[in-house]
N, C-alpha and C positions, 0 to 999 in steps of 0.2 A: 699830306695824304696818308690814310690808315693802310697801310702793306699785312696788317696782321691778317689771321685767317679765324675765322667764326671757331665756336668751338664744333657745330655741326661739321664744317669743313675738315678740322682735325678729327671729327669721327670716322670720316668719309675716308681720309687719307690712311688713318690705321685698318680699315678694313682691309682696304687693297692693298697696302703693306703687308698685310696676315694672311694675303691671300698669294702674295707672288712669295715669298718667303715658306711658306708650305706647301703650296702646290703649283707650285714652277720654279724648280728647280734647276738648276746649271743643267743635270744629265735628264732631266724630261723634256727641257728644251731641245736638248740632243735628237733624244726621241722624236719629239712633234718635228724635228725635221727630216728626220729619218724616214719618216711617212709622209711627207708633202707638202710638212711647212704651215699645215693647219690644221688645228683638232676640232671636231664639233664639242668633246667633252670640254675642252678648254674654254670655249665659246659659250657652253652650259654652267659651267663655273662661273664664271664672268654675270651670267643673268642671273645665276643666283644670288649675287650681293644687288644685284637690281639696277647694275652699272646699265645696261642696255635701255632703260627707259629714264634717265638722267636728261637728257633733254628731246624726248617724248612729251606733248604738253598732258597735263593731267585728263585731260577731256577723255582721250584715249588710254588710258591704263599706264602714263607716266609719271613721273616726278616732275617735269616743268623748270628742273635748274638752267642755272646759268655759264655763263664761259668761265667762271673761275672757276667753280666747281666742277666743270670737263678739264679745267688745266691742273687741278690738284689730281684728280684721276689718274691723266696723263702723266705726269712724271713721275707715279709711282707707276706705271708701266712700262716707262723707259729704265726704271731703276731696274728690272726685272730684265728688259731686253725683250716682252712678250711678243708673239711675233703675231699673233692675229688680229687683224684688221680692225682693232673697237672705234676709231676715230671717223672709217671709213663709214662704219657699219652702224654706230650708236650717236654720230653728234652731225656728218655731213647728211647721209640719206635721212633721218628725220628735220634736219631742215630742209631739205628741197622738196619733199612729200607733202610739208604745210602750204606749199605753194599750191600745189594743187587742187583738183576741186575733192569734195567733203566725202565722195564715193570711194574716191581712191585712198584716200587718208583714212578711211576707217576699214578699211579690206589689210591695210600693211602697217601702219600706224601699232595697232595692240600685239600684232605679232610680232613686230620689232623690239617691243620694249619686253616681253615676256619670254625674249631669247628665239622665238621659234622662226623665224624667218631674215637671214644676211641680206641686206642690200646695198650694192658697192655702186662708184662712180668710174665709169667706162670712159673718159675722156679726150687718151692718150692718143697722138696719130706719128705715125711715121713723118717726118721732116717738119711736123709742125715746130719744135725748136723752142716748147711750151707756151708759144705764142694760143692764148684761148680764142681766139677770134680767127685762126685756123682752122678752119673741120671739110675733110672732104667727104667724110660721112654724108648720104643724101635721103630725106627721107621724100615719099611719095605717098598720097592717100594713104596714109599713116601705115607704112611700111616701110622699113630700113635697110637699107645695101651700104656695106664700105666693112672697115676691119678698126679695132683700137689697138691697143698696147702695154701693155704692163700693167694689166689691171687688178687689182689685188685681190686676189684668194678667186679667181675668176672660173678656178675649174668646182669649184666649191658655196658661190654665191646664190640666193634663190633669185635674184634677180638685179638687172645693172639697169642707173640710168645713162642715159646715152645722147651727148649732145649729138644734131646731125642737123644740117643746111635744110632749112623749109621758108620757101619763098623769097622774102626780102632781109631773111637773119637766122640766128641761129636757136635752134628749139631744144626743147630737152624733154628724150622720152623715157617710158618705162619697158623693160624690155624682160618676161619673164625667163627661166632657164629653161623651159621646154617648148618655146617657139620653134615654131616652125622656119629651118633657114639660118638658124643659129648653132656656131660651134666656137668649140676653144680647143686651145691648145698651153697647158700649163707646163711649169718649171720654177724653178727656185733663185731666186736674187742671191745678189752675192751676201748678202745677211743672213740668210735660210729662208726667208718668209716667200711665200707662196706667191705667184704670179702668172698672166695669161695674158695668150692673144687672145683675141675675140674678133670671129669672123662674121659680119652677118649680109646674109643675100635672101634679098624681099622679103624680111622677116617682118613677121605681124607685131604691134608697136601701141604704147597708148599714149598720148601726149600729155605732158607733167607740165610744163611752163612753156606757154605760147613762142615764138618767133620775136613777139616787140619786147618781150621780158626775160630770152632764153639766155641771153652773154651776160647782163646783170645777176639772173642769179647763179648760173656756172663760177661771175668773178667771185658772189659772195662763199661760195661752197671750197673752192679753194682757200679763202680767205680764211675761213675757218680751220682747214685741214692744216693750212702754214702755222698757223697759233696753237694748233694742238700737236704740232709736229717740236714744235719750239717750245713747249712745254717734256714734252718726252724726252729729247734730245739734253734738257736739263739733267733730268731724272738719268739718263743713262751717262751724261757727264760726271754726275756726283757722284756714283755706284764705282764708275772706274778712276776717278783720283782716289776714295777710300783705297779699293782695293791696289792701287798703286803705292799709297802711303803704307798700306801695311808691307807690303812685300820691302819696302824700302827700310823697312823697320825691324825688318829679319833676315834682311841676306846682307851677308858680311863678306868684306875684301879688307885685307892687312891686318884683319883680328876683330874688327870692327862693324856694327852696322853703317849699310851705304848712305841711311839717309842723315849719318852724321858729318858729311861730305857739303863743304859749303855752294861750291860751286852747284850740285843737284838738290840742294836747296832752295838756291835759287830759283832754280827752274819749275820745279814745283808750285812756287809763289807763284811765277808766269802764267801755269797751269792754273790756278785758282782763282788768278781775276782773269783770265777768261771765260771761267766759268761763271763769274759773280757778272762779266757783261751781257753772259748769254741769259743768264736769269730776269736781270733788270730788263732787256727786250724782248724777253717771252711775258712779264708781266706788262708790259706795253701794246703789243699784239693782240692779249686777252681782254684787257680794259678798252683795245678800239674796237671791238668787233661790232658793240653798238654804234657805231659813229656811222655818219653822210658816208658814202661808197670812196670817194675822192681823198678822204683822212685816214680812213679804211686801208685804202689800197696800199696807202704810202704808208705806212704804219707797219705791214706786215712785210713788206718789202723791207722795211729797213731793218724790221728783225729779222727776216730771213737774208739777209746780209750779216749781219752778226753773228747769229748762229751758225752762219754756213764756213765763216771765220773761227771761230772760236771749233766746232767740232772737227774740223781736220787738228788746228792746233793740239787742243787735250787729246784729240787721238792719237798723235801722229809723237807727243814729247811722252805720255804714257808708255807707249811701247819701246820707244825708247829707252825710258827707264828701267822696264823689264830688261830689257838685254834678248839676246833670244829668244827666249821663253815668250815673249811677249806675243810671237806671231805663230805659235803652235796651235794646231788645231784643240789639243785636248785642252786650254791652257782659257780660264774663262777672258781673260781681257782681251784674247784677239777678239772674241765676240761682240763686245761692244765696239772695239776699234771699222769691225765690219758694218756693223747696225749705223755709227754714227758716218762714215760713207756712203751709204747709203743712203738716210735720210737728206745728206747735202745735195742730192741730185733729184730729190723729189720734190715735186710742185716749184719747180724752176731752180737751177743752183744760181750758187754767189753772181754770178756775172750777171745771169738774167738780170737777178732782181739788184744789181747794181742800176744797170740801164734803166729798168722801172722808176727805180729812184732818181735819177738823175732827170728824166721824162717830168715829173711831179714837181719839180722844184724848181723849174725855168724862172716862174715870176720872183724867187726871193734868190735867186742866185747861190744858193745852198745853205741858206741861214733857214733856220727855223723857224717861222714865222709862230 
């Protein structure tokens, strides 16, 4: 199989490279969270490379790409550590939007992809325990009452979609930010990046994806989010072994640089094929995102087992090798050490998606079929 990337894709990837490298920087990151954890200029930057309509179909004013090309995206914006929601905002909500019908899709569809309108996925519930087929969300003649959870950049979105119990399964609506009945309450993750409760009582609602088709495409839209999470999570692994390698490279004990020291050579080595396994199963993830639901699931599950592996590891032997310094606030590699914490607890951590995996592989006994 060809692992190389188009030269379009190496176009694609030096933009957003020139774009995190010049305008987002270590201390504007600082800033963007010093403020809430989300910029709209940030957000406007971002649409003006044209990332926001990347997988937009062209019908509506997008580009029509595909999952390699959201996962090259992606890990140059985990190289960066960006903290605003593109994955949420420009590859999950325009797919669950094409689900719906053709009114709705052309009301949010053009505004998404020309930057001008965020739409995030409201999921999260207290004890649900990331099981998706928990929602105690309830909708009624297309009205919603219940609360979500951790939803990203939630005080800041134009509009969330929102699984919620209707009838015999679970449905999925649109919920704009000045309904009536709807509130939030925002705060920042231990990363910096922006987050919200979301309260809503009898709020007026428009139905995205029926009841018989609402858990199938909830499972697809996270599905997605883990493949593009495992893509970033790359990008922000590689950014912090560089930057570990070079400190290792300049700080000296007994007259010497450390990283002339065998023993943390080692370790280093440790560090990098973790990182080379977390690559190979975010390029796995990405390539199944077209697959049957059932290859699919298991697919991303077992990369989000890897990755949920491997980014504590590189976090956790990284700082390490700092020595103090590592976990100072002013000090950029605590930052990624928080980001990649963070991300291991989003869309299910290791354990979940151990169990998921273990669920999926009854019939071959843990062989690969």
């Amino acid at each position: 199989m060809d692992f190389d990337f188009t030269d379009d894709q190496e176009s694609l990837r030096d933009a957003v490279r020139r774009f995190v490298d010049k305008d987002y920087g270590f201390e504007h990151r600082r800033t963007t969270v010093r403020a809430g954890g989300f910029s709209r200029s940030n957000w406007e930057g971002l649409a003006g490379l044209g990332l926001m309509g990347l997988a937009v179909p062209e019908a509506h004013g997008g580009l029509g790409f595909g999952a390699i090309d959201a996962m090259v995206v992606m890990e140059e914006l985990g190289r960066g550590i960006v903290l605003e929601p593109y994955a949420q905002g420009a590859l999950i909500a325009p797919a669950l939007l094409t689900m719906g019908e053709q009114a709705l899709q052309a009301t949010w569809l053009p505004r998404i992809a020309a930057g001008e309108a965020l739409i995030v996925l409201a999921h999260q519930e207290r004890g649900a325990r990331y099981r998706l087929d928990r929602c105690s969300t309830v909708a009624q003649s297309g009205r919603l009452s219940g609360s979500k959870s951790l939803v990203p950049a939630g005080a800041d979105a134009d509009a969330f979609i929102v699984p919620a119990q209707s009838g015999e399964g679970i449905a999925l609506y649109l919920v704009e930010r000045g309904a009536a009945g709807l509130s939030s309450r925002s705060y920042l993750l231990q990363d910096g990046s922006a987050a919200a409760e979301l309260m809503l009582n009898d709020c007026p609602a428009t139905q995205l994806v029926g009841a018989d088709k609402g858990l199938d495409a909830l499972e697809f839209a996270i599905d997605i989010g883990i493949a593009a999470q495992a893509a970033e999570a790359v990008g922000a692994m590689e950014q912090l072994v560089a930057i570990t390698v070079e400190y290792m490279n300049t700080r000296k004990q007994f007259g010497v640089a450390i990283a002339s020291f065998q023993a943390l050579r080692h370790r280093i080595a440790d560090v990098k094929m973790q990182l080379e396994l977390a690559r190979s199963m975010s390029y796995y993830a990405s390539l199944k995102l077209g697959e049957d639901a059932a290859q699919r699931r298991r697919a991303v599950s077992q990369a989000k087992v890897q990755l949920s592996q491997s980014m504590r590891f590189v976090g956790q032997q990284c700082t390490q090798l700092h020595g103090g310094i590592g976990v100072t606030d002013e000090y950029i590699s605590s930052h990624y050490f928080k980001r990649l914490t963070t991300m291991e607890m989003q869309f299910g951590d290791g354990l979940h998606h151990l169990g998921e995996v273990a669920a999926r592989m009854q019939d071959t006994a843990g062989v690969f079929a």
